[in-house]
N, C-alpha and C positions, 0 to 999 in steps of 0.2 A: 291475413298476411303474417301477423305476429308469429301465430299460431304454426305454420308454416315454417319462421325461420328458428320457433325456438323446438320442431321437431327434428328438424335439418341438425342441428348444434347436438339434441340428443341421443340421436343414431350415429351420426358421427362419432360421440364420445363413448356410447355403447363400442363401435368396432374396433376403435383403438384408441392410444393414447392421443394429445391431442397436441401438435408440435410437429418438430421439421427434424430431415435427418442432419447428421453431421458426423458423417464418415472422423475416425481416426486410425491409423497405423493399428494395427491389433485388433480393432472394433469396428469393421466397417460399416457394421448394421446403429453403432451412437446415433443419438441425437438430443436433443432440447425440449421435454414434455414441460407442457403448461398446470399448474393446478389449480388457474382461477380459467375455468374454460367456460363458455359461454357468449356471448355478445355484448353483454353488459360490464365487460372488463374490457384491457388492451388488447392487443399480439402482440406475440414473438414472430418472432425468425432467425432464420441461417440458411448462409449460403457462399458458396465459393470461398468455404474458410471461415466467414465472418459471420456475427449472430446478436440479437439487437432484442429491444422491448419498446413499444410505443403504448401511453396508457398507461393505465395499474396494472401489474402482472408482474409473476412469478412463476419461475421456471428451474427444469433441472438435468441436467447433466445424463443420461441413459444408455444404458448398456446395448437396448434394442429399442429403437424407439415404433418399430413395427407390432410390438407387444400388443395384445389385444388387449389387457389391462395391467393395473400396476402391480398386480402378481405375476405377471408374464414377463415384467423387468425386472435388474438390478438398478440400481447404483453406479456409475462408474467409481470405482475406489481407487481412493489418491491417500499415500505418505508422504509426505513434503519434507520429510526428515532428508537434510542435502542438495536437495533438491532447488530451483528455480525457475519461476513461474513470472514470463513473459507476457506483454500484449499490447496494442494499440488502442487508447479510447476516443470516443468524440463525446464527448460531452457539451457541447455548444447548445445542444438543443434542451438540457435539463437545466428550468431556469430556478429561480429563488423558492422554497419551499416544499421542494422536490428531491429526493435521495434517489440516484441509482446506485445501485450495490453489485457486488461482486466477493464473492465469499465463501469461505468452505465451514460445514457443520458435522458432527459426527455423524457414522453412516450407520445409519437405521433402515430395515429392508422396507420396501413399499409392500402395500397391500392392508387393505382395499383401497387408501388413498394415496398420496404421497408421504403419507407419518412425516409432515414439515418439523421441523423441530429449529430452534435457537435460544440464546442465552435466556430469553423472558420467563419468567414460569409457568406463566397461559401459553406458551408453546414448548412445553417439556423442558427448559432448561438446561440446554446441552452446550456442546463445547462451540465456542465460535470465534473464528479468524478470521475478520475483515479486512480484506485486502483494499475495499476503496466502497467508503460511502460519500456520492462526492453531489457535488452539480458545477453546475459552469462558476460561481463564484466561491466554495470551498470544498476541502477537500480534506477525509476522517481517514485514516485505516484504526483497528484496535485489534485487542485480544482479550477472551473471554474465558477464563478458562476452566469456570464453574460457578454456578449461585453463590457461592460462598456466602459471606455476610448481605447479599442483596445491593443496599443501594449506597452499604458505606462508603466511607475511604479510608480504608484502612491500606493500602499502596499493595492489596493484591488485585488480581484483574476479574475480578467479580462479574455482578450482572453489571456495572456503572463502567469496568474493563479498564486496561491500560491504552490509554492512546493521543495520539499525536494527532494535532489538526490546526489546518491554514485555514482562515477565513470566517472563524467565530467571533476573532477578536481582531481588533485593527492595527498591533503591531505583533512583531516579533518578540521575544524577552531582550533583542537586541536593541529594539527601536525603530526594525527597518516595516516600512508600510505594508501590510498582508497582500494590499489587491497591488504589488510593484511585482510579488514572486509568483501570485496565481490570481488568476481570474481574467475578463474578460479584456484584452489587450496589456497586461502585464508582459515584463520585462523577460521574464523568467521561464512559465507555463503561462502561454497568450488559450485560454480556451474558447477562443475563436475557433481554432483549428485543432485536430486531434493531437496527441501526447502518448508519449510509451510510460508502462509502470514495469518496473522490474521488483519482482519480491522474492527474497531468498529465506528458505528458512534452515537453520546451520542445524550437523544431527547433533547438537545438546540444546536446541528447542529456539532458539531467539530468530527472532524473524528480523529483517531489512526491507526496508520499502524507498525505493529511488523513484523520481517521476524525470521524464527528461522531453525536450524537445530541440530538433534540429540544431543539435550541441552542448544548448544548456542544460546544466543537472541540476535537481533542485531531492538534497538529500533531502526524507521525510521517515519515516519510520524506523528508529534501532533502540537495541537495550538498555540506553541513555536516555535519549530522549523523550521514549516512553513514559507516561504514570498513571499514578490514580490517586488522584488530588479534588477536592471542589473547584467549583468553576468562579474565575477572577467574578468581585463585584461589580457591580454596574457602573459603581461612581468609579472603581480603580481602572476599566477597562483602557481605560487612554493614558495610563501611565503603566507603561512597560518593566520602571521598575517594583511594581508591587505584584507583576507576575508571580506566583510560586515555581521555585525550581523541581525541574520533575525526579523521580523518586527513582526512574526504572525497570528494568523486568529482573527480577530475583531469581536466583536457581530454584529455589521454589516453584514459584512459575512455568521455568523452561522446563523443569522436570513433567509437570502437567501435561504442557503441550508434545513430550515427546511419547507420553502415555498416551497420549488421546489420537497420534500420528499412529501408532504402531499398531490403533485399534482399526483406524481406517476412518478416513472425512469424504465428503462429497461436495460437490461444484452447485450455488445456486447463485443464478441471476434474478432482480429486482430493480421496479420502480414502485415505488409509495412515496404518499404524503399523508401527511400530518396538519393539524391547526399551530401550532408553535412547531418549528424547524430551525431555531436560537441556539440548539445544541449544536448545532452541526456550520450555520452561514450566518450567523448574529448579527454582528455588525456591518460584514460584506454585505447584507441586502438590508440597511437601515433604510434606502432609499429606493428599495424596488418592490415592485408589486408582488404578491405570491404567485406563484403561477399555477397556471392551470396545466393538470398532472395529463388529461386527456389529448393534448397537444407535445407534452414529451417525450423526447425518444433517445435512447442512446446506443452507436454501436459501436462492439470491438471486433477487433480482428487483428489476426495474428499470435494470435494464444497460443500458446504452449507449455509445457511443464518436461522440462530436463533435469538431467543432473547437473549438479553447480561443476562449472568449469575449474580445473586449476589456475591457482596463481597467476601464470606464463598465457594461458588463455585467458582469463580475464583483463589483462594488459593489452592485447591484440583487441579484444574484444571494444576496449574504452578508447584505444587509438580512432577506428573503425567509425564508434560514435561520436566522433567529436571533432571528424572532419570541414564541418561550418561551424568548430567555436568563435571564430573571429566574428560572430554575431552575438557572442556571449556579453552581457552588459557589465564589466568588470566587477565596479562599482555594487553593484547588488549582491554579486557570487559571492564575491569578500567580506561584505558585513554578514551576508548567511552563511558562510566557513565560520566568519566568528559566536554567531549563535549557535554552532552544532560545537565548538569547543577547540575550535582551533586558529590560532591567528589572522593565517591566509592559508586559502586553499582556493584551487583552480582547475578546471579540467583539462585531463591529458589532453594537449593535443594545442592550445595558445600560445602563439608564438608572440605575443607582445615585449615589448623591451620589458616591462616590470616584470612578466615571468620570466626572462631570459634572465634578468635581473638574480631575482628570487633564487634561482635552481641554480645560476655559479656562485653566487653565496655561502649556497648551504655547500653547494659540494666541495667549496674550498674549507669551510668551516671545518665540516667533518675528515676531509684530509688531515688538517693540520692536528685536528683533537687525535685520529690513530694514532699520528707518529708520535707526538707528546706525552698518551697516555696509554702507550702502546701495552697489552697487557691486562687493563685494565678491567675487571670483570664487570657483570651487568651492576652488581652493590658499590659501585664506584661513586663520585662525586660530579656525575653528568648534569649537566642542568638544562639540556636542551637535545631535543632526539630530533632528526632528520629522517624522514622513512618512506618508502610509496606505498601508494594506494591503487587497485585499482580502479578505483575513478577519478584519484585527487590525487594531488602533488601539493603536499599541506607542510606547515614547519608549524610545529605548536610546542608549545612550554612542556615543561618534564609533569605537569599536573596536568594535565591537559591529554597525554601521550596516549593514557590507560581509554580513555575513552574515544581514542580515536583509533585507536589498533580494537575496539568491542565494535566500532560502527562498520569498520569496511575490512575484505578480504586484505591481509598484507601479509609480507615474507618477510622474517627480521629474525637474526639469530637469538636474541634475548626477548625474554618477556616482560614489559615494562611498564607498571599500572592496570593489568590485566591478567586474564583467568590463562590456566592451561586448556 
């Protein structure tokens, strides 16, 4: 019988790749090949839009997924340079000690296998842009943008990479509790239930990472927040102020990633585990079992990759989602504005008296400063900017300004703490 199903598995993979279609616009022959095929791993799937991994498995993005082998495909080729890249996850089913991934790598042609490739050096050591290596209680994006020094930290995005993550450690650099904005019945991202992730990458190379649900936005990934630092010690994990403050993504950096964009990356999905997964849900699962990889699954749907909307669009856009923010837990959103660098911030769309508050304030504020200082050029003796966002409606301090006009799309006639 063995014998039977492991010839079934071999002829099958002799006639073609081994995966499901997934039509898109331009491609209607795409789809999802597997390169751990066999019985002895998970599946994939896709369907009606949507595409998933249960088990160990790795998968990839296909130009013809009908190819009789991986010299009979491409690649689907993606520049993310302007671009934004959409989607819905469920992550409930990936429990403690389990990464699903989601990610693009440089695009190397197949044949005769899938030439998998990422940052590691036992797999070629290429460019890598993690969009989300997450499970139900934390949640990684990073950026990789060459071996470079290997496993320093020297504050480039190396093999060890630039990156932002909830749930390794048990506060914020603010104090506020990691499992209150994400994990399994949190305030913020409940991954009980699925969650959208928006990722934008701008064309001078810095990427954005929002995750949002049913109103609430829970900002995660920008050129701020970013770094590449060691990891807090064990004894300082529970005091927030021995956090390191992060370093950034350098022009350096963004330069890399728009070289490595212009060459052309590719879409891989995965589930793996590990014996330590401390890097990634640390503290978040101090108190839960590891899980068993053969039992998780995760799907998304609703994927896409567009162009970044303007300005005027993206405002519509954050109206739109943020429809049920009066389920927003104020409380949380604000001390997490004030960990990303700005005093208070809220999403468009809360009509509460304290943001009602807030926005006649500033907007008498900034009336009275025109007519006062009317004239007055950007080098002036401002101490305080007013400005939108669109996904926030922030007032932060004049040091605070630069890094808040780096993290989000905004219109504002002067440039104030930030790049051209």
């Amino acid at each position: 019988m063995m014998q039977g199903a492991t010839m079934v598995v071999l002829f099958g993979h002799a006639m073609g790749l081994e995966g499901s279609p997934f039509g898109i616009a331009g491609l209607p022959n795409a789809g999802w090949a597997t390169d751990m095929p066999g019985y002895d791993h998970g599946w994939s799937w896709a369907k009606k839009g949507s595409f998933g991994i249960q088990g160990k498995q790795r998968m990839y993005f296909m130009e013809n997924i009908h190819a009789n082998d991986w010299w009979g495909s491409k690649y689907v080729w993606f520049n993310l340079l302007g671009k934004t890249v959409t989607f819905t996850v469920d992550l409930s089913g990936i429990p403690c000690g389990v990464a699903a991934c989601l990610y693009f790598v440089s695009y190397w042609n197949p044949g005769p296998d899938s030439k998998y490739c990422d940052i590691q050096p036992n797999f070629g050591g290429c460019f890598e842009l993690d969009l989300m290596e997450a499970n139900s209680h934390a949640y990684e994006a990073s950026l990789h943008t060459e071996i470079g020094s290997g496993k320093n930290f020297d504050a480039t995005c190396n093999m060890n990479g630039c990156s932002v993550n909830v749930g390794r450690y048990p506060f914020t650099r603010s104090g506020l509790k990691s499992t209150e904005i994400y994990g399994p019945g949190a305030k913020v991202i409940n991954t009980n239930k699925p969650f959208q992730v928006k990722a934008t990458v701008s064309k001078d190379g810095y990427m954005t990472i929002v995750l949002s649900q049913e109103g609430r936005i829970l900002p995660h990934f920008n050129r701020t927040e970013a770094g590449n630092f060691p990891g807090v010690a064990n004894q300082d994990a529970w005091k927030p102020e021995k956090y390191p403050t992060p370093g950034g993504i350098s022009k350096v950096e963004a330069a890399k990633v728009v070289a490595a964009m212009k060459k052309g990356v590719r879409l891989v999905a995965s589930t793996w585990t590990t014996a330590d997964t401390s890097w990634l849900d640390g503290t978040a699962c101090n108190d839960q079992p590891h899980g068993n990889i053969w039992d998780a699954k995760m799907g998304i749907s609703n994927w896409k990759v567009q162009e970044t909307p303007s300005a005027p669009a993206d405002k519509t856009d954050a109206k739109e989602e943020t429809t049920t923010a009066a389920a927003n837990d104020i409380d949380v959103q604000l001390k997490f504005a004030k960990d990303q660098g700005a005093f208070a911030a809220m999403s468009k769309g809360i009509t509460t008296p304290f943001s009602i508050l807030l926005w006649a304030s500033a907007m008498l504020a900034g009336f009275v400063m025109l007519r006062v200082m009317r004239g007055l050029t950007c080098g002036g003796n401002l101490t305080q900017l007013f400005s939108y966002s669109g996904h926030w409606t922030a007032y932060a301090p004049m040091a605070d300004a630069g890094e808040l006009l780096e993290s989000a799309p905004i219109s504002i006639d002067c440039n104030v703490g930030g790049e051209e």
